[in-house]
C-alpha atoms as one frame of an Amber mdcrd trajectory, in Angstrom:
protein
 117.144 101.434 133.290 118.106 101.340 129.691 115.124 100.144 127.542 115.690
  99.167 123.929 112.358  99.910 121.910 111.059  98.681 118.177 108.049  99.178
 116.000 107.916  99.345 112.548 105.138 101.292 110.992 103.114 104.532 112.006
 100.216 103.105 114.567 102.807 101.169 116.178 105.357 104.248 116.553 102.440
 105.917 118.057 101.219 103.631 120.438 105.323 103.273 121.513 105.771 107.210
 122.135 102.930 107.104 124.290 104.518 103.643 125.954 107.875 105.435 126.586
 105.808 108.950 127.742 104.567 106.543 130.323 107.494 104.701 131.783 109.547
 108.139 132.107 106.906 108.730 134.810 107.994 105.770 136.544 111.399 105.847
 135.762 112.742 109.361 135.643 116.633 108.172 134.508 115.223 105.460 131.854
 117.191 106.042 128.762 115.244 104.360 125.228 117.128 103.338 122.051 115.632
 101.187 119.026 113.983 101.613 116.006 110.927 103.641 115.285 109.678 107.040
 113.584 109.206 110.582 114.563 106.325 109.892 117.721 108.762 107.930 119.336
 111.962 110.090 118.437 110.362 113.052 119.752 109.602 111.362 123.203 113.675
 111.009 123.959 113.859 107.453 121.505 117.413 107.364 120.511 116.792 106.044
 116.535 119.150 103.627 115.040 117.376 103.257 112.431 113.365 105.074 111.282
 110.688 102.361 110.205 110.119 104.144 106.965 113.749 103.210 105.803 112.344
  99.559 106.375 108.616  99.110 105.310 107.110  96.442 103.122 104.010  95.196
 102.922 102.370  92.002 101.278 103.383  88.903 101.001 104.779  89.150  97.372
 106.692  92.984  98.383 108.007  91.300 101.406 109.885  88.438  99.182 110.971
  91.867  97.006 112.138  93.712  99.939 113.796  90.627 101.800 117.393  91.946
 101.408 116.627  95.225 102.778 114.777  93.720 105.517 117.599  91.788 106.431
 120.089  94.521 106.541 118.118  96.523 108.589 117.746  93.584 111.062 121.283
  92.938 111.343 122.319  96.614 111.859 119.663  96.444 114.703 120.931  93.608
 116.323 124.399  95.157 116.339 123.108  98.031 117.919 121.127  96.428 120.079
 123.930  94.504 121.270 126.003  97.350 121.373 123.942  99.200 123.889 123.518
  96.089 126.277 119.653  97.087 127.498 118.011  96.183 130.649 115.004  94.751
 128.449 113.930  94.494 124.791 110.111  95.879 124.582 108.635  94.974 121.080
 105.526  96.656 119.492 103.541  95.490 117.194 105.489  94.519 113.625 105.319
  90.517 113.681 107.577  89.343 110.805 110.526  91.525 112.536 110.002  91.508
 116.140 109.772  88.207 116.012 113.106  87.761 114.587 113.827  90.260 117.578
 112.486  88.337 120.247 114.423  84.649 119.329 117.841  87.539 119.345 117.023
  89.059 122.690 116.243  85.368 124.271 119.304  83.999 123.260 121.084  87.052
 124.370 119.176  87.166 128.093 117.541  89.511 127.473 114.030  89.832 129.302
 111.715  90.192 126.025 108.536  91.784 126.257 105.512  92.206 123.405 103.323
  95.026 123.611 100.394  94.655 120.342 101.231  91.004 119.597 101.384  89.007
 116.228  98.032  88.459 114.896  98.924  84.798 114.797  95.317  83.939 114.932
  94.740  85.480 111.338  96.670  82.880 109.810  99.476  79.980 110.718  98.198
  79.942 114.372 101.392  77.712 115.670 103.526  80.397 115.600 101.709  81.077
 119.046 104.167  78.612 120.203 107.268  80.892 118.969 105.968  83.666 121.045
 105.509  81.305 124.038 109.447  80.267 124.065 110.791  83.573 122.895 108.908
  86.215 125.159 108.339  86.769 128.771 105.329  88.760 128.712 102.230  89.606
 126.293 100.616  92.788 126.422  97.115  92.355 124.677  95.141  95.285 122.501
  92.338  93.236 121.590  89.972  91.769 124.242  89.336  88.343 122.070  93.448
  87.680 122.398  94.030  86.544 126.013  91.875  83.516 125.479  93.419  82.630
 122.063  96.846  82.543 123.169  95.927  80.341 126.242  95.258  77.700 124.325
  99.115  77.973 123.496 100.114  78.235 126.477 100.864  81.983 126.456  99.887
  84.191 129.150  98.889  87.146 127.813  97.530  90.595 129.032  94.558  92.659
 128.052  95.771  96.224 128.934  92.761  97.727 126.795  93.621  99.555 123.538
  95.926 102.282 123.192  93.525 104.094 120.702  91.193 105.055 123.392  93.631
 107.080 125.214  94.144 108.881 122.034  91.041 109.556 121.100  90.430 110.683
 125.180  93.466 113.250 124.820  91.922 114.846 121.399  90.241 118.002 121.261
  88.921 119.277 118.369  90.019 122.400 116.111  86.820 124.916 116.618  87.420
 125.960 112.838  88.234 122.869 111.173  85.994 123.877 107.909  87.531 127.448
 107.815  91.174 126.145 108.258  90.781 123.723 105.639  88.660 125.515 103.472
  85.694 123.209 103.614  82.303 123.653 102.906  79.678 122.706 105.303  77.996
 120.168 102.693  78.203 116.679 104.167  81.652 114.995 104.554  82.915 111.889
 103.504  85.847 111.050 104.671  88.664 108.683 102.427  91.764 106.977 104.542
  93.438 104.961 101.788  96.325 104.207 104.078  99.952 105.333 105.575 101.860
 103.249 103.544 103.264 103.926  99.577 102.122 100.498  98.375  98.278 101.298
  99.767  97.911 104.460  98.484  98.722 102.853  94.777  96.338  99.944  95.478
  93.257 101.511  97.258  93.231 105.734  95.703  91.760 104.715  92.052  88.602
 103.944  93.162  88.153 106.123  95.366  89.001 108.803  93.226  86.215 107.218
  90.964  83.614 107.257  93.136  83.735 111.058  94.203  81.568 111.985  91.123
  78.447 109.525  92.034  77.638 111.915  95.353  77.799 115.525  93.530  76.433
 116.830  97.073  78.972 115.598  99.297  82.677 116.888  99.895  85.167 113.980
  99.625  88.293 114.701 102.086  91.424 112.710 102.312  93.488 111.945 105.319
  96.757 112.421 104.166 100.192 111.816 105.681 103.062 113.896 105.851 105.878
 110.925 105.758 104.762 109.970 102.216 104.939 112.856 100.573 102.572 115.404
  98.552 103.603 113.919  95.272 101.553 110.414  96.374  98.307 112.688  96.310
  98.614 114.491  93.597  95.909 112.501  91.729  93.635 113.446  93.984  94.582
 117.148  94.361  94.044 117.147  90.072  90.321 115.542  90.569  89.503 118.403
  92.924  90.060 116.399  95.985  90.612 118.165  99.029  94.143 116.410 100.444
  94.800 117.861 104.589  97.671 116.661 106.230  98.117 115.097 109.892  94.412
 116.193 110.981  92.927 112.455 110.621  91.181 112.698 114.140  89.579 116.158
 113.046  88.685 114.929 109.597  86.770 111.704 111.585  84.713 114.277 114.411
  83.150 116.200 111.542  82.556 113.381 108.864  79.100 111.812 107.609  80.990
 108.661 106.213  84.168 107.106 105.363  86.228 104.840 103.477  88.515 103.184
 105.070  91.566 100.808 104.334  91.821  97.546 106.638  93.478  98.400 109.437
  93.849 100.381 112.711  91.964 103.104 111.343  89.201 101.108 111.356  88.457
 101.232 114.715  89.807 104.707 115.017  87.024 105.349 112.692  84.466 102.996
 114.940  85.537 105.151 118.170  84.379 108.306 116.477  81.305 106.584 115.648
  81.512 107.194 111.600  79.518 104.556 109.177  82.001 103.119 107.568  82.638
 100.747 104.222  86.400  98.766 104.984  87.892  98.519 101.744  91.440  96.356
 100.671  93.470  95.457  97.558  96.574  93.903  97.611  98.419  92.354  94.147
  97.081  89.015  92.270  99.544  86.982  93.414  99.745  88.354  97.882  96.001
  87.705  97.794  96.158  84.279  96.483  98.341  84.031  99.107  96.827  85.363
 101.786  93.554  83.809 101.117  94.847  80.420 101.330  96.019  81.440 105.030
  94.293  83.552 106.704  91.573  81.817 109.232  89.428  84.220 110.690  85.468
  85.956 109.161  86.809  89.242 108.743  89.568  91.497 107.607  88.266  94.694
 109.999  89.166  95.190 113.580  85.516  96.158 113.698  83.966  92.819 112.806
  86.919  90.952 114.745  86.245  92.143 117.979  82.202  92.422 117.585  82.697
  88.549 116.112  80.262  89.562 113.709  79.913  91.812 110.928  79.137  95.744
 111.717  80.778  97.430 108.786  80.799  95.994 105.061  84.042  94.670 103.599
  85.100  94.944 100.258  88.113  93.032  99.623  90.095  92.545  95.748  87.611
  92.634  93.391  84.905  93.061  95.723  86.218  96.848  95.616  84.987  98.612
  92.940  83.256 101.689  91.745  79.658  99.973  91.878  79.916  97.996  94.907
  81.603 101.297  97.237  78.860 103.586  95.707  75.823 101.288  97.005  77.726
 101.089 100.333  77.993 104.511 100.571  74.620 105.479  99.762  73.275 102.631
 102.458  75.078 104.517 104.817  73.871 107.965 103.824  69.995 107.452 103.002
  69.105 104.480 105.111  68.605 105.777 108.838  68.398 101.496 109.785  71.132
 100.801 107.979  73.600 103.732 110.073  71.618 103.045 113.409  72.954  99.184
 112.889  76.059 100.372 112.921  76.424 102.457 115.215  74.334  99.887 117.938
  77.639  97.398 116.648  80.204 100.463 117.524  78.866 101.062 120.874  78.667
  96.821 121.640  82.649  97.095 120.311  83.483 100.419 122.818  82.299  98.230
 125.495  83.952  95.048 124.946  87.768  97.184 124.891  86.674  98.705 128.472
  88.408 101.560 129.546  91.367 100.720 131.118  94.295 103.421 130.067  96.797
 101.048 128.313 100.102 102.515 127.747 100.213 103.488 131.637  99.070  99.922
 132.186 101.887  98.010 130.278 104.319 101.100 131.856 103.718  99.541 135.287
 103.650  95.933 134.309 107.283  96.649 132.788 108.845  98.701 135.640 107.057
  96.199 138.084 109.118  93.157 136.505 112.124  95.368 136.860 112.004  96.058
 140.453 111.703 100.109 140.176
């Protein structure tokens, strides 16, 4: 079968490689073309076109970026229609899969959505756009499956594709040697994957590093960005390592963390936490008019309550991350709080192994 693939940022290019990793179990002559990054590439994805050629973020950059956006759609489609798949297999990456999804309806295409919109955030009704345009949901978060059926959408909870990751890692027995890291307590900083995050959310962090004089401040950096995006940190002292975020996590005493996947990430290797986001003036004007739901963190989404603190815009500064931090690392009630909310979450995503999950769905509705 010839499968035709898309995500369009670094979780979701992950979560795909280990998508396609499963269906080539199933399907020994599948053949995989779309759009992606290097996870996906290096499990036999044929790239037209790599997701970092593409990325925008915020509502403001997105209006910025719109052209570009645009072109890489269209050269998509033409490949995509080019290629003449068996099925179109989405992940994650709303504003442009869902573009994808009305293109591979029209063209017959059976379309399905693995990591769904997160149409409950904001502008719930386009529910009903992922009803007519898709033929199966693949859920990631246990709270979805009963959101979308009030839209009439059946959708799937396969579990989360993070747990299989974290059940695969093993960690480096000489992390602090390899690194050249001290064994004074570690606090871990994952400002983001994206250009546009590291600019908003790195200043303060940088700032706080000098109110805890007796803890080691570590960033999680990213290859695909480049060294040059860290080197304020590397000029405050700042250790920087590359590509070792799940090693980083296993040995640290806290963390910052920008919204986002690595939220939970960080929940699943039980590290206190503060969630921190900035975004310009004008997107989170925007965005606060629209969004609907408590919380910005996976964490407090799926507990329905909040576990970690938030500090969102303003609310992120030097004074408010520094009395976060120091709850987490002085106040024994305070950590034991949140880790009782991490171990409520780990049990509410189960333990089902996901990717093989949706692998089988897929190949099931294709008759192999």
């Amino acid at each position: 079968m010839k499968y035709y693939i898309i995500s369009g940022e670094r979780s979701g290019d992950l979560h795909a490689s280990n998508l396609i990793r499963a269906i080539k179990a199933l399907d020994p002559k599948a053949t995989f073309r779309g759009m992606g990054g290097d996870y996906s590439k290096n499990e036999g994805l044929s790239l037209c076109a790599h997701y970092d050629e593409v990325a925008v973020m915020g509502f403001v950059e997105v209006l910025f970026g719109f052209r570009k956006v645009l072109k890489y759609l269209s050269l998509v489609k033409k490949d995509f229609l080019e290629n003449k798949p068996d099925i179109l297999i989405l992940v994650d990456y709303g504003g442009f899969n869902m573009k994808m999804a009305a293109f591979g309806k029209e063209n017959n295409i059976p379309v399905h959505y693995y990591i769904p919109p997160k149409v409950w955030a904001w502008n719930q009704k386009r529910a009903y756009k992922i009803k007519e345009f898709t033929d199966q949901v693949y859920s990631i978060l246990p709270f979805e499956p009963a959101f979308f059926e009030r839209f009439g959408v059946k959708a799937q909870y396969v579990g989360n594709p993070l747990l299989d990751e974290i059940a695969k890692f093993e960690p480096h027995p000489f992390f602090h040697q390899k690194n050249n890291l001290s064994y004074s307590p570690i606090i871990a900083l994952l400002p983001g994957s994206r250009k546009q995050e590291l600019a908003n959310m790195m200043q303060v962090m940088l700032q706080v590093v000098k109110k805890f004089p007796n803890a080691q401040f570590v960033i999680a950096g990213v290859t695909n960005l480049g060294s040059a995006l860290y080197e304020p940190a590397l000029k405050a002292g700042i250790k920087v390592i590359y590509e070792q975020t799940y090693d980083l996590l296993y040995h640290a005493n806290a963390a910052v963390v920008t919204s986002g996947t690595a939220t939970l990430e960080t929940a699943l290797f039980r590290v206190p936490q503060v969630v921190v986001y900035k975004t310009s003036g004008i997107s989170y004007a925007i965005a606060k008019r629209l969004i609907r739901v408590p919380f910005i963190s996976l964490v407090n989404l799926i507990a329905d309550r909040k576990v970690v603190a938030e500090l969102i815009q303003d609310d992120y500064n030097i004074e408010n991350l520094s009395q976060e931090l120091n709850l987490i690392l002085s106040n024994i009630l305070h950590k034991a709080d949140i880790l009782d909310g991490y171990t409520e979450i780990k049990e509410k995503l189960g333990n089902n192994s996901a990717s093989d999950t949706v692998a089988r769905m897929i190949c099931g509705s294709l008759e192999i």
